[in-house]
C-alpha positions in Angstrom: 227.4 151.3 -100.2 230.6 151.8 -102.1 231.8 155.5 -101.9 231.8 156.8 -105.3 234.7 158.8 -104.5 237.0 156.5 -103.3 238.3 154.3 -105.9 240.9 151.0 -105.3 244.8 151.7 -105.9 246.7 150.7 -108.3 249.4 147.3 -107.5 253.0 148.6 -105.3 254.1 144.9 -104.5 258.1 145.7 -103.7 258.7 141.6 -102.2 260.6 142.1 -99.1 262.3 138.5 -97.7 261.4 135.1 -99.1 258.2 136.1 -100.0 256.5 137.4 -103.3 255.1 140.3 -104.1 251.3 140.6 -104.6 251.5 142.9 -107.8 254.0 144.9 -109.9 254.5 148.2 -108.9 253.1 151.0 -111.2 255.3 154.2 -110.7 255.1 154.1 -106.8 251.3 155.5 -107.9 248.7 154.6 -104.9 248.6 153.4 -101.7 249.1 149.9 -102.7 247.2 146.7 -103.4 245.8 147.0 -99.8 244.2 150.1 -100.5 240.3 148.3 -99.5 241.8 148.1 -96.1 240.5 151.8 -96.0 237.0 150.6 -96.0 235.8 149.4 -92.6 233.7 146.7 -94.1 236.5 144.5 -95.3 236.5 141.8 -92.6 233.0 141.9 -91.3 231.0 138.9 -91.2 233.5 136.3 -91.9 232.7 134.8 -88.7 229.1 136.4 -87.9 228.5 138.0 -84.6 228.1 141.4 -83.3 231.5 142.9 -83.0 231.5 146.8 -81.1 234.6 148.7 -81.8 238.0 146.5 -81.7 239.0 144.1 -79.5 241.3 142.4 -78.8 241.2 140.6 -82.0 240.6 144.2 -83.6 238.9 142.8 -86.9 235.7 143.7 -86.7 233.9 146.7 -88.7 232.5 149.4 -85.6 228.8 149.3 -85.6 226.7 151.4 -85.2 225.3 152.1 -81.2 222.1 151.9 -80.2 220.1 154.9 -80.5 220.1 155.6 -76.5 224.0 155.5 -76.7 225.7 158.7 -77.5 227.1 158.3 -81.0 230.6 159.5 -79.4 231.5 159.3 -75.6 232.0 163.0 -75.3 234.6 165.6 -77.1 237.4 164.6 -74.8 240.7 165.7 -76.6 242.1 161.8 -76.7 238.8 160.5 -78.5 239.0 163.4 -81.2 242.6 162.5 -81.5 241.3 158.9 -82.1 238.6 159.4 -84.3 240.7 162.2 -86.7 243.5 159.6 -86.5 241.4 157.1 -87.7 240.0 159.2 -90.7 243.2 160.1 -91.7 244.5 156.2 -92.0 241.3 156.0 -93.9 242.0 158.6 -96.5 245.6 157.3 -97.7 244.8 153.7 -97.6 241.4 154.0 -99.6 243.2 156.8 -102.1 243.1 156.2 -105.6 246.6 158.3 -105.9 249.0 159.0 -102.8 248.1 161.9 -100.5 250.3 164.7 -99.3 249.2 166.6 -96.1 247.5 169.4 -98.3 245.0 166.7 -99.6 244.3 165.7 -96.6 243.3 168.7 -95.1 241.4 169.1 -98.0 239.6 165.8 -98.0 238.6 166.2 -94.3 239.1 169.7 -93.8 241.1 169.7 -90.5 243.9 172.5 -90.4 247.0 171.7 -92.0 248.6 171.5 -88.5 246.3 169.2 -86.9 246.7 166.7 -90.5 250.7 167.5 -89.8 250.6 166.2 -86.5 248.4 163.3 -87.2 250.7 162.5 -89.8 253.5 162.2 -87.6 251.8 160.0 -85.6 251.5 157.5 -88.5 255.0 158.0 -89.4 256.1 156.9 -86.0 253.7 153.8 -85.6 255.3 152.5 -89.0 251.8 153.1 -90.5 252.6 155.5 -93.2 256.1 156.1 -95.0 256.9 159.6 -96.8 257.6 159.8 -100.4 260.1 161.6 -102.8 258.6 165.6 -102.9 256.7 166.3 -105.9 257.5 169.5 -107.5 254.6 171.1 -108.9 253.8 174.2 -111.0 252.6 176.3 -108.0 254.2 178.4 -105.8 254.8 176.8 -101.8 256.6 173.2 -100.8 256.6 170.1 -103.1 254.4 168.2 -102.1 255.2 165.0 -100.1 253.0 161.8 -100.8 252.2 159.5 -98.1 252.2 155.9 -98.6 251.4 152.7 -96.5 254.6 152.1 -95.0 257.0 148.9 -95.6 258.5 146.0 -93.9 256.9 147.4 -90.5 253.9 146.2 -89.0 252.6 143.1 -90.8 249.7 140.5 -90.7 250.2 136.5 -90.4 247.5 134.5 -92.1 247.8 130.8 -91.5 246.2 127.8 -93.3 245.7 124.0 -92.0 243.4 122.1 -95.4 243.7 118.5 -96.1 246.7 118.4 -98.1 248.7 120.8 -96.9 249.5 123.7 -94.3 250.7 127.1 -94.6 251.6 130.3 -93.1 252.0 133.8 -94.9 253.2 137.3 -93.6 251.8 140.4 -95.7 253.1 144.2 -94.7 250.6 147.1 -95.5 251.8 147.3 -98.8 250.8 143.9 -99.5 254.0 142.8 -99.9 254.7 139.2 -99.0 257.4 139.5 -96.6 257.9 135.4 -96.1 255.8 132.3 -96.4 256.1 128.2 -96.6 253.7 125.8 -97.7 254.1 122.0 -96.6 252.5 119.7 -98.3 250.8 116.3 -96.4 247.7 114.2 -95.8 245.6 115.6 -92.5 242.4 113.6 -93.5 241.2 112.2 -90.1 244.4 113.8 -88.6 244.3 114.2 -84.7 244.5 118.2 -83.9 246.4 117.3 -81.1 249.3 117.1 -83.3 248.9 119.0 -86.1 247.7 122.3 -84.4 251.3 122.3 -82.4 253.2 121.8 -86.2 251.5 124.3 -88.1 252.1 126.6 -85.0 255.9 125.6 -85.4 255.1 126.6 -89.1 253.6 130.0 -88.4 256.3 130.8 -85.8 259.2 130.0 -88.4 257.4 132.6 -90.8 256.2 134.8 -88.2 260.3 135.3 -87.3 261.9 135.3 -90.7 259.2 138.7 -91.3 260.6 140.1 -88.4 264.4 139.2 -89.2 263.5 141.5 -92.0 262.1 144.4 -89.3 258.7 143.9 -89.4 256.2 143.5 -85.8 253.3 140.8 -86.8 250.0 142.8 -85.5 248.1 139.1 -85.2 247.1 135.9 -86.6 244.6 134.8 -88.6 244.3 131.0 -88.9 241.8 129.6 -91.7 239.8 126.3 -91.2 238.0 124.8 -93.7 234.9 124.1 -91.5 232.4 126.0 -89.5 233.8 128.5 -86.7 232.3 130.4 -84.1 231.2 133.6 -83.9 233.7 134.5 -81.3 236.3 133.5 -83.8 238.1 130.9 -81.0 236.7 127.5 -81.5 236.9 125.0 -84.9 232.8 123.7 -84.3 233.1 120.9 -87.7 235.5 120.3 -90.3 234.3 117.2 -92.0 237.5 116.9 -94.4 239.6 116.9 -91.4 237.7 114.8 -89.3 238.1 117.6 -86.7 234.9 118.2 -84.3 235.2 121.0 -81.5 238.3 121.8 -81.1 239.7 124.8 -79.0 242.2 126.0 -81.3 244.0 128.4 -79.5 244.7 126.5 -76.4 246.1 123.6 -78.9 248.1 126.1 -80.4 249.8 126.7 -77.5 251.7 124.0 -77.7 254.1 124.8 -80.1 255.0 127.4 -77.2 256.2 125.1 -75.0 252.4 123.7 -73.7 249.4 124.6 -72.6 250.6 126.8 -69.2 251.2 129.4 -71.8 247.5 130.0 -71.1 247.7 130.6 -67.9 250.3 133.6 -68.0 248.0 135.5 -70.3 245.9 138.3 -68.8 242.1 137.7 -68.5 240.4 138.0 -72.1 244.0 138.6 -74.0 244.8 136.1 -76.7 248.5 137.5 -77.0 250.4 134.0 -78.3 253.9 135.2 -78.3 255.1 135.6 -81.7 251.9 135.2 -83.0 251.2 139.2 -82.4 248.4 140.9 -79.9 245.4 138.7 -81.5 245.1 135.1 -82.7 241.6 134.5 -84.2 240.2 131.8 -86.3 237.9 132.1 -89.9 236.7 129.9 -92.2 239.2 129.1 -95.6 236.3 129.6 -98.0 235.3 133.6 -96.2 239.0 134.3 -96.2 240.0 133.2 -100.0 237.0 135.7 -100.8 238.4 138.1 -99.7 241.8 137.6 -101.3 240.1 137.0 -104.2 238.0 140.6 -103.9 241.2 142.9 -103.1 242.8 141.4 -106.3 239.7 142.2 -108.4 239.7 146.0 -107.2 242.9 146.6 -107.3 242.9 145.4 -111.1 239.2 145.8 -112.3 239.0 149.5 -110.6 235.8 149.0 -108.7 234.0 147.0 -105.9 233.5 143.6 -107.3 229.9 141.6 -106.4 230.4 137.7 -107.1 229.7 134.4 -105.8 233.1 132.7 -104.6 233.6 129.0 -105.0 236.3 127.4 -104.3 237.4 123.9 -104.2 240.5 121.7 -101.8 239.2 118.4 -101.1 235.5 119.9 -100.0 234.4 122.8 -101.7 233.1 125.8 -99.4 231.9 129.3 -100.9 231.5 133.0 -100.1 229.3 135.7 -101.2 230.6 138.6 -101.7 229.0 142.3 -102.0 230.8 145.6 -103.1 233.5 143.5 -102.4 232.5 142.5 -98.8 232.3 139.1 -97.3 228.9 138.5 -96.1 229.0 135.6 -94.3 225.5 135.6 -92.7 224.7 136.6 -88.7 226.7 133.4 -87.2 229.5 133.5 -90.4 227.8 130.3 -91.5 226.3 131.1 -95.3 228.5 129.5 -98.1 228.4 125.7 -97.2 227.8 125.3 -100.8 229.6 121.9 -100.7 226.8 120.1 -98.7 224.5 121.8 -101.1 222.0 118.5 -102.3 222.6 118.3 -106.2 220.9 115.1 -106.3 219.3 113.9 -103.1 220.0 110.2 -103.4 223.5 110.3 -104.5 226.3 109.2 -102.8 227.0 109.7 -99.2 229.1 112.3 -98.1 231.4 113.1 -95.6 228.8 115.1 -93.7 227.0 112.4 -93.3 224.2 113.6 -96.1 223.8 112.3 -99.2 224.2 113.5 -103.0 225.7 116.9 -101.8 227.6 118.7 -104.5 231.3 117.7 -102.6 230.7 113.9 -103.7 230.3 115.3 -107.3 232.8 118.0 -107.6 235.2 118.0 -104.8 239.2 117.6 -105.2 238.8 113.6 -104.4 235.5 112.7 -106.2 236.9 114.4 -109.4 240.6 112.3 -109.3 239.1 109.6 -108.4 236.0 109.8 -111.4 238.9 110.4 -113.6 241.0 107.4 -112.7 243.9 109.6 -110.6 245.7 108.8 -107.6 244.3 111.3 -104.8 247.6 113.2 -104.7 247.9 114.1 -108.0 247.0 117.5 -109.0 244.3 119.7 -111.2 246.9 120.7 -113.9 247.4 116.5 -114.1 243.9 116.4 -114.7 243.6 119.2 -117.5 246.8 117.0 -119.0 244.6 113.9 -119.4 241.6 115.1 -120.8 244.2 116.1 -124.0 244.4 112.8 -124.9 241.9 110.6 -127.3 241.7 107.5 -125.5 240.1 105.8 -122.8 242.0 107.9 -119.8 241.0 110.7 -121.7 237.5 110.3 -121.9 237.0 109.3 -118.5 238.5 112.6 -117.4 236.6 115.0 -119.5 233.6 112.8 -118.4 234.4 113.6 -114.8 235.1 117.3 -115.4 231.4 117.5 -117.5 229.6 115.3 -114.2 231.5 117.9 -111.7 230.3 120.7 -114.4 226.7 120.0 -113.9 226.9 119.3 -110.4 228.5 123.1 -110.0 225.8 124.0 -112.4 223.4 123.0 -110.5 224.5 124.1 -107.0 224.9 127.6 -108.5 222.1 127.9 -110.0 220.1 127.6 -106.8 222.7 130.1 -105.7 221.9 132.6 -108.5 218.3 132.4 -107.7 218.3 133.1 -104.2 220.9 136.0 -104.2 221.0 138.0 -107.5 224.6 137.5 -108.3 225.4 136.4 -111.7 229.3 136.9 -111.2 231.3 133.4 -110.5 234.8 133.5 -109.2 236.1 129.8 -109.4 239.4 129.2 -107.3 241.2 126.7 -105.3 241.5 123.7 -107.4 238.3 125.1 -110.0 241.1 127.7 -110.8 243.0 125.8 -113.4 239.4 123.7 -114.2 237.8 126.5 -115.4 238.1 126.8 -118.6 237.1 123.2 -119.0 234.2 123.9 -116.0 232.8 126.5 -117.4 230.7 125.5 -120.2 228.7 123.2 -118.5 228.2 125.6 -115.4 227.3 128.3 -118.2 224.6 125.5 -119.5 223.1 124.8 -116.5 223.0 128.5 -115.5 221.1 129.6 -118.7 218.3 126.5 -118.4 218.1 126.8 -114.2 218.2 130.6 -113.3 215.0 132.1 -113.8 216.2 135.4 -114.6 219.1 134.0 -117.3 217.5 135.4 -120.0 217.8 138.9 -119.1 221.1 138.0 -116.7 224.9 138.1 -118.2 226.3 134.9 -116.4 230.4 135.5 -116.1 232.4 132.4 -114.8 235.7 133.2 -114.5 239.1 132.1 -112.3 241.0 134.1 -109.5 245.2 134.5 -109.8 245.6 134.5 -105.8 248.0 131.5 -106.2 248.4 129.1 -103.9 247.2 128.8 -100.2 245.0 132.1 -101.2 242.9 131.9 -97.8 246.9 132.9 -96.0 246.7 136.3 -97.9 243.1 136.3 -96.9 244.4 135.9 -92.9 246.7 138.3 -93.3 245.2 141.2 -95.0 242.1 140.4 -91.9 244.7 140.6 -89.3 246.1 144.1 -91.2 242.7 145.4 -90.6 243.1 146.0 -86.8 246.0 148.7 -88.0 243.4 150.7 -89.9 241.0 150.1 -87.5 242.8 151.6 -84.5 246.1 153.5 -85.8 246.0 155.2 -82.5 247.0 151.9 -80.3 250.3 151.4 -82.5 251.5 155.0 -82.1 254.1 154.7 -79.6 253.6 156.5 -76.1 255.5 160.1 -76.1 258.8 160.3 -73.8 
């Protein structure tokens, strides 16, 4: 449930590097784009799976204990330095407006000198930063806002799809601190191979972030296929043509081979310069939740919506108070091999008539006539013009129209969310998409005639599942401030 006192932050994207920032900053007002990281709930369920406290991989929301488990081991002085730590962090990054210490003792009513002192703490983990003293009209010390702090402790998201490969490191401002994007065909690629280059890639990125003084906290690597729970191993990626693979391990390569393993303590994942964690997550679960930070940082308010996106398959996400609920095992959203019309083409998967033969990035260029690399904005270009060319591409933008129509419609019925977020390739189709999805919504959903359908595009930009990564991998900051502080003397 969405905390009706906490509201998201307005945009501070300072661009730090060769990177970009996420958002124009507004008067140095709020915590940041980022600010959701303040709500435990961010990154749980992208890959299904119980997940107690943070690991390791430190990305998981803390559940609740059984009811024979004591709520909290005891009142040693270390735990209620952990847990008031942690509630602290909470406060300023969930903020709608940056805190001073007075807030704060406000908002969780610890003494001024225990919020001081955990305070400190932040400032020397390079969690928080200090701002310029506000002066007010009352008596006492300005007041001195705390922000998310920049350029230190940072989060790499990386991205392997069909046609390209990315990496991405974001601070806790959500400032892009440096990122590259190559472009190639890894259709029924060998992993072998291309796990070892895109760890090149991340490890290029990963560096020029910390040329600029930042510490990457972990990795995030998204797959566009089906991952398991424990967030290690790719189980299917039909695009790629990838089956079982033990990503880190192949990874490891790009470190100089597999040995790397070996040296690694029992149950540690710790890849060099690829920070403390390295975890995997599906591309569809992680776009999501790029795509639900930008809507409440904008729309002010928890965003619910169904997420569809499209590369060359086409995966999906739901998304609640603007949480990605993935399902138990992180499987729901395999909207792609979604049956539209049972005996239509084969696909990939090995099914037939799923919505991916209809709609995704290849069936569409290649309905319309288009050579497989060419891109969406091409295909908007052709359906301008009145001739034969033309026609064929507005024909195959109305077939992958209905087939999306169709698909979420089912999608509709079943989960009670009448908000669509196109994005990946359906971004700069959706004004030509959206009619026909509208159609098919109003004559399918049984509810459409008290429901108001909304189909509408994300701006995450390219590679959005990277600033997904990220922003998961910046969660085990928030989760656990206390194991960045640094160790006194």
């Amino acid at each position: 449930m969405t905390d009706p006192t906490r509201s998201p932050a307005q945009p501070e994207g300072t661009a730090y590097g060769p990177g970009i920032a996420l958002g124009g900053r507004l008067g140095g007002i709020g915590p940041g784009p980022i600010a959701r990281l303040g709500r435990r709930g961010i990154s749980r369920g992208l890959n299904g799976g119980p997940q107690q406290g943070t690991s390791e991989g430190g990305v998981g929301r803390r559940e609740r204990p059984p009811h024979h488990q004591a709520q909290r081991p005891g009142a040693r002085q270390e735990t209620l330095r952990e847990s008031n730590l942690l509630l602290i962090t909470e406060e300023i990054f969930s903020a709608a407006e940056s805190l001073s210490r007075a807030d704060l003792s406000i908002r969780t009513g610890m003494t001024r000198s225990t919020v001081s002192r955990l305070v400190d703490d932040l400032l020397a983990a390079g969690i928080v930063r200090e701002g310029s003293p506000i002066v007010g009209g009352t008596r006492g010390r300005p007041a001195v806002p705390l922000h998310p702090a920049r350029c230190t402790l940072a989060g790499l998201g990386v991205e392997i799809n069909v046609d390209f490969m990315a990496a991405r490191v974001i601070d806790l401002t959500g400032s892009v601190l440096a990122e590259e994007i190559i472009e190639g065909d890894f259709s029924a690629s060998d992993p072998a191979e291309v796990l070892p280059q895109i760890g090149l890639l991340a490890l290029r990125v990963a560096r020029q972030a910390s040329e600029a003084g930042a510490r990457v906290v972990g990795t995030v690597m998204a797959l566009p296929g089906l991952v398991t729970a424990e967030e290690d191993r790719l189980m299917l990626a039909p695009n790629l043509g990838w089956r079982d693979v033990d990503v880190p391990q192949m990874m490891c390569r790009s470190l100089g081979g597999p040995e790397q393993l070996a040296e690694l303590p029992e149950g540690s994942p710790r890849l060099g310069g690829f920070g403390d964690f390295f975890v995997v997550a599906n591309e569809a679960k992680l776009s999501a939740l790029a795509a639900a930070q930008e809507f409440s940082a904008h729309e002010e308010g928890e965003q619910t919506f169904f997420y569809v996106s499209a590369q060359m398959g086409i995966g999906a996400a739901v998304v609640i108070d603007g949480i990605v609920d993935a399902g138990p095992r992180g499987w729901a959203g395999e909207i792609g091999h979604v049956a539209v019309e049972p005996g239509g083409p084969q696909c990939r998967c090995g099914a037939s008539g799923c919505l991916e033969v209809f709609a995704g990035k290849g069936a569409l260029l290649e309905a319309a006539g288009l050579e497989p690399a060419a891109s969406a904005e091409e295909l908007v270009s052709l359906t301008e013009w009145e001739d034969e060319p033309g026609e064929r591409a507005r024909q195959a933008i109305d077939r992958a129209g209905w087939a999306l129509g169709v698909a979420l419609s089912g999608a509709v019925n079943l989960l009670d969310v009448d908000d669509i977020v196109l994005g990946g390739e359906f971004g700069p189709l959706a004004d030509l998409l959206r009619p026909r999805i509208e159609q098919e919504l109003r004559q399918r959903v049984l509810a459409a005639r008290w429901s108001r359908f909304r189909v509408r595009e994300t701006t995450t930009g390219v590679a959005p599942a990277t600033t997904g990564g990220a922003l998961r991998a910046l969660r085990a900051v928030v989760d656990d401030p206390l194991r960045w502080v640094p160790e006194a003397g």
